[in-house]
C-alpha positions in Angstrom: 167.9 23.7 93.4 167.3 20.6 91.5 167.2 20.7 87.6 164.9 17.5 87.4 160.8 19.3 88.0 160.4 15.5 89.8 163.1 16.6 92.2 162.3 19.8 92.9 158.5 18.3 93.7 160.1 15.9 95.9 162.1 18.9 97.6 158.7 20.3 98.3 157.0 18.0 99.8 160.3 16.9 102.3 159.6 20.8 103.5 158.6 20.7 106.8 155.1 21.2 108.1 153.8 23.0 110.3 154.7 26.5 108.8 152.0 27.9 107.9 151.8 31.4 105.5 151.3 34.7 107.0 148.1 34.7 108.0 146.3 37.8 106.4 145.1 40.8 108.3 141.8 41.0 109.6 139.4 43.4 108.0 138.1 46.5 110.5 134.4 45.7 110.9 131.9 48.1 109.0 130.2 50.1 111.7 127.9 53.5 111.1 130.6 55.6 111.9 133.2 54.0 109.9 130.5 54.4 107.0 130.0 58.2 108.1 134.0 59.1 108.2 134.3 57.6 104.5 131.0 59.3 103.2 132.6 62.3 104.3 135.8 61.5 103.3 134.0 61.3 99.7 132.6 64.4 99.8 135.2 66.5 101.1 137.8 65.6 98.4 135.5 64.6 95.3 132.4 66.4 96.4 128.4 65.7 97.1 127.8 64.7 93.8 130.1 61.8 93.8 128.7 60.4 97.2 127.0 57.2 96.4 126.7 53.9 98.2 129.0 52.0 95.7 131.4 54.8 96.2 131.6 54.7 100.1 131.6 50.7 99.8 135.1 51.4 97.9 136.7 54.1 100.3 136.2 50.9 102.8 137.7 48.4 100.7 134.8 46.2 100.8 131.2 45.3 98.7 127.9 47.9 99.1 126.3 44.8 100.3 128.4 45.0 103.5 127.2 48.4 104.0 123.0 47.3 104.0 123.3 45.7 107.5 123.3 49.3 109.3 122.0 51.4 106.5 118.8 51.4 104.2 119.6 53.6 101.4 121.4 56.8 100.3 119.3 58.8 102.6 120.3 56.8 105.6 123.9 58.3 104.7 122.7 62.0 104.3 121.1 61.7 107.6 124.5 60.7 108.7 126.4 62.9 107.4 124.0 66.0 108.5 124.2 64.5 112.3 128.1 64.4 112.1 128.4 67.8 111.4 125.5 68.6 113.9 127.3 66.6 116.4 130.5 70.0 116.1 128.3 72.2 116.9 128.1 73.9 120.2 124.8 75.0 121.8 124.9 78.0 124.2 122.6 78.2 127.7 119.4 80.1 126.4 120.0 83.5 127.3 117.0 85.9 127.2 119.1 89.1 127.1 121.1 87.7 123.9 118.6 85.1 122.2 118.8 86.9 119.6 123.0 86.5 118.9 122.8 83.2 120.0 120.5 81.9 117.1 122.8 83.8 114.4 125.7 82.1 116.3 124.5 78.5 116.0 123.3 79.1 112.1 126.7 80.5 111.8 128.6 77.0 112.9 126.0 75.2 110.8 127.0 77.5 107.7 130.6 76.9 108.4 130.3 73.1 109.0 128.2 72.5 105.4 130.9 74.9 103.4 133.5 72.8 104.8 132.4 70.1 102.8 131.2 71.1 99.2 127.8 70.7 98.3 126.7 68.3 101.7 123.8 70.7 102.8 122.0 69.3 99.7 121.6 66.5 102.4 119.8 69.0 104.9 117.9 69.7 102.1 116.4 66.4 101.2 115.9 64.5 104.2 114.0 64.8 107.3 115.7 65.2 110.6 115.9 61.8 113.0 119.4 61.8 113.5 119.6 62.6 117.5 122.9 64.7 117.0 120.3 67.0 114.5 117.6 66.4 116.8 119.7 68.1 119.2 120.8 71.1 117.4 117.1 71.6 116.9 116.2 70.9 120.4 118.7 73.6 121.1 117.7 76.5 118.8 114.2 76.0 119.8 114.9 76.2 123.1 116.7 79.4 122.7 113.6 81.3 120.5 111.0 80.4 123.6 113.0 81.7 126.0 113.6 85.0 123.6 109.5 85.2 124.2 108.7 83.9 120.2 104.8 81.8 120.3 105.5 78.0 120.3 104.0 78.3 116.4 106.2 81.3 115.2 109.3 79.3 116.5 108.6 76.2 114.9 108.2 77.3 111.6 110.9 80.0 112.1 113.6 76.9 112.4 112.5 75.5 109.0 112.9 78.9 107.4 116.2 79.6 108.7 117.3 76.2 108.1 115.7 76.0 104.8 118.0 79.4 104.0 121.3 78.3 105.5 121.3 75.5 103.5 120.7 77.0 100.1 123.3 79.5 100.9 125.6 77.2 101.6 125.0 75.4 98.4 124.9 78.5 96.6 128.4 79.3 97.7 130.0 75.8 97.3 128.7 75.2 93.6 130.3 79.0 93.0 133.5 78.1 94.7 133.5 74.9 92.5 133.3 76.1 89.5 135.6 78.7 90.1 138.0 75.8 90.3 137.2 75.2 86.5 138.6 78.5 84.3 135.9 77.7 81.4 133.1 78.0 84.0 132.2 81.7 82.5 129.0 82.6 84.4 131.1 82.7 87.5 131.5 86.8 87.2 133.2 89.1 89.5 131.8 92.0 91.1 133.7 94.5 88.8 132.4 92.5 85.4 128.7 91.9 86.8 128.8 95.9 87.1 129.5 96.7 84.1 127.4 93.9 82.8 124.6 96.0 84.5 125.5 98.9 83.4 125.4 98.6 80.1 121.9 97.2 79.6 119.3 99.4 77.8 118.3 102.6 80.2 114.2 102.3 78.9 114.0 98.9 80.2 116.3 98.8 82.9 116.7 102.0 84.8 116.8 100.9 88.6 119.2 97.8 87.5 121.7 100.2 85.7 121.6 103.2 88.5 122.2 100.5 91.6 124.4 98.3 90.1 126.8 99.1 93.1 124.1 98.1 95.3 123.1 94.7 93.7 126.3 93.7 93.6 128.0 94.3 96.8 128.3 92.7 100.7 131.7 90.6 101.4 132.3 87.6 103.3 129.1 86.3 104.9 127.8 90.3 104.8 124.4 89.1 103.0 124.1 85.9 105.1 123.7 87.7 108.7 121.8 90.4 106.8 118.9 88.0 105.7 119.1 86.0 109.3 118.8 89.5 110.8 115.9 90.6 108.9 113.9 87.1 109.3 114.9 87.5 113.6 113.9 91.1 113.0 110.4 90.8 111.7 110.1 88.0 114.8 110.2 91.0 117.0 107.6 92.7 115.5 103.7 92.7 117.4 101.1 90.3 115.6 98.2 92.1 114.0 95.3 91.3 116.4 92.3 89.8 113.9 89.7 92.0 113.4 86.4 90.8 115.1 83.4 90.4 112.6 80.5 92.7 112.5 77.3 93.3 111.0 77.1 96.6 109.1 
């Protein structure tokens, strides 16, 4: 190579042209489900909390502006994410000999699809349904209560109850599992230490607390979870008081 900087310039320019630099790759398009994959991307390894426009935008390897051509805001992304996880679950044939199993196994893969992914049904939670994959889901547990013989009214409000509950139980057992994670997270007890925490309170003021203890503290796996669904599809069953006509004395 020349010594002289005028030479080496000259060297340059005698280059031939015509060869052009690799050409760089092109950037994947931003669609709505690219956005959805990273979203949950975020939440399944940092969880809900960090899940932020800005932070998806970065997963992508682009700018949050690119992102406001196919979504709104935040909640655009929550209804996204709650209609990707609807979209894995499977809806049975409404079946009136076994309406009842069928509702506790849908609520089941809904329970299972949030706890996959720490802390997302605090989407469920704040937005309302449009997404058609929820819409579906909905579609298909209604479906299965009217042909179980429950009033149009008494289903419909019977979905937001149970849907209201698998969420917050969901919620309920990421945070726990979460903070388990951290050893200086102290309020997350163990069955064994919450018992004897009940057990030693005063006996005056707390006599029922300290002689079930056992009670209060027990149920494994997702024990309490069909419990509660059961009692809610149980009280379903039960005849409506007819309203009592009014009278004169």
């Amino acid at each position: 190579m020349p010594s002289d900087p005028r030479q080496r310039r000259a060297a340059r320019h005698a280059q031939p042209a015509g060869e052009p630099s690799a050409a760089s790759p092109r950037k994947k398009p931003i669609t709505v489900g690219r956005i959805t994959d990273a979203a949950l991307q975020v939440v399944a390894t940092e969880g809900y909390d960090a899940l932020t426009i800005r932070r998806v935008a970065a997963v992508l390897g682009t700018g949050p502006s690119s992102l406001y051509a196919h979504i709104v805001s935040k909640e655009d992304i929550d209804d996204l994410l709650v209609g990707r996880l609807c979209s894995e679950v499977v809806l049975p044939e409404p079946d009136p000999a076994t309406w009842r199993k069928q509702i506790l196994d849908v609520y089941a893969q809904i329970r299972d699809q949030y706890l996959e992914y720490p802390g997302v049904s605090r989407a469920a939670l704040g937005v309302v349904p449009t997404n058609l994959s929820t819409l579906r889901v909905r579609e298909g547990l209604l479906a299965i209560l009217l042909v179980g013989g429950i009033a149009p009214q008494s289903a419909a409000w019977v979905l937001d109850a149970l849907s209201l509950y698998v969420s917050a139980y969901a919620l309920e057992q990421s945070l726990v599992q979460q903070r388990r994670r951290h050893p200086d997270q102290e309020w997350v007890l163990g069955r064994e230490e919450l018992i004897r925490r009940f057990t030693a309170l005063p006996a005056d003021t707390f006599p029922q607390t300290r002689r079930y203890a056992a009670e209060l503290t027990s149920g494994t796996g997702h024990e309490r979870f069909e419990f509660t669904l059961g009692l809610i599809m149980d009280n379903l069953t039960q005849p409506q008081p007819t309203p009592a006509s009014d009278t004169d004395g």
